[in-house]
N, C-alpha and C positions, 0 to 999 in steps of 0.2 A: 857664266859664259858671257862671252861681249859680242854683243851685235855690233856687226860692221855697218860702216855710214854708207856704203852701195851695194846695191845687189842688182842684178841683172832682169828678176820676174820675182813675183810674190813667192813662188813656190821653191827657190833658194831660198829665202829668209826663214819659210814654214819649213825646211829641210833640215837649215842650221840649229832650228829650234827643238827639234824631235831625233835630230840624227844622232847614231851611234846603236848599238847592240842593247841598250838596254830599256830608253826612253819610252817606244812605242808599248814593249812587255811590260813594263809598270802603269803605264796607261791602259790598258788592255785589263789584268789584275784589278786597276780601280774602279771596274767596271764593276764589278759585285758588289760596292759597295764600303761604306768606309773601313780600313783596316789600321794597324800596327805594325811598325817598320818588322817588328820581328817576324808576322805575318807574311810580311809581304818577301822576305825575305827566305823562308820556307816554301810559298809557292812559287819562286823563280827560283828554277834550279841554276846554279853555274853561278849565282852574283853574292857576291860579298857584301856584309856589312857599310862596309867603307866605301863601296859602290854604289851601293842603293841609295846610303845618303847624300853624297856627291849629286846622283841624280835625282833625288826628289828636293834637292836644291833648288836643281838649274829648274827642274819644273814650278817649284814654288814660284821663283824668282820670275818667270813669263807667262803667270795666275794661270796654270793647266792645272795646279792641283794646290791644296790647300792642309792648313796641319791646323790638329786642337789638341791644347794639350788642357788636359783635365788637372784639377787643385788636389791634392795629396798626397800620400804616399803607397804603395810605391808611384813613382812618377808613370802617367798614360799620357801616349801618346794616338792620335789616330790622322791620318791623311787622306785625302777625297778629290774628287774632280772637284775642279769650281763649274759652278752652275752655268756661265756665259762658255768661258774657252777651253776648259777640259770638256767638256762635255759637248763642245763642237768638235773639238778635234779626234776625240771617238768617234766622231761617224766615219771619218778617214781611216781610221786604225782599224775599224771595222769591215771595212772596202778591201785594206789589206792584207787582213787576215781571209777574208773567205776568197780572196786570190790567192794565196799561198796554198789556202786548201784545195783548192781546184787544181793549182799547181801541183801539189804534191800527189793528189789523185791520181791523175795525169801519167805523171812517174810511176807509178806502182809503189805509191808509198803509202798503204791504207793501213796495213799494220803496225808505222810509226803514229797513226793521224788516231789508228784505236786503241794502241797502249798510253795515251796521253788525254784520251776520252773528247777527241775532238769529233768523231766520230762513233757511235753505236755498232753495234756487232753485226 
């Protein structure tokens, strides 16, 4: 993805950077800890292949998240926050989440929030 030469406030350009359906959820996910696309791809339900790496591109590509790939065979892969800016930008994504949880509370949506173990029984 190409950052444009104007933006209006910092928080469009951190928007451009994280937006869409899948960005913050992979960020979220790397939160546990370093995993494998195929990993990470079994805990986000709904995203494909071809999507997850699409966006663990554009995140490599603006140092949110970082890839190792290990010497052998079969080929290993694993990906991680980086130290400085994925791991800043969790504490947003974290903001955001326990808003949606309150959100979805709210609504009467506790037994979507406890079939997905975001909540306790």
């Amino acid at each position: 993805m190409k950052i444009r030469s104007e933006y209006t406030c910092p928080l469009e350009l951190i928007h451009d950077l994280i937006k869409g359906k899948w960005k913050p959820i992979i960020l979220w996910q790397l939160r546990l800890g370093n995993t494998s696309p195929s990993n990470l791809e079994k805990d986000i339900q709904g995203i494909t292949q071809k999507m997850l790496l699409e966006q663990l591109k554009e995140l490599m590509e603006f140092e949110f998240v970082g890839k190792k790939v290990y010497d052998g065979y079969p080929l290993r892969v694993e990906y991680f926050l980086t130290e400085n800016k994925g791991k800043q930008i969790l504490k947003a994504v974290k903001i955001m989440q326990e808003f949606g949880k309150d959100f979805m509370l709210e609504k009467g949506m506790q037994d979507m929030l406890k079939k997905k173990g975001v909540i306790l029984e």
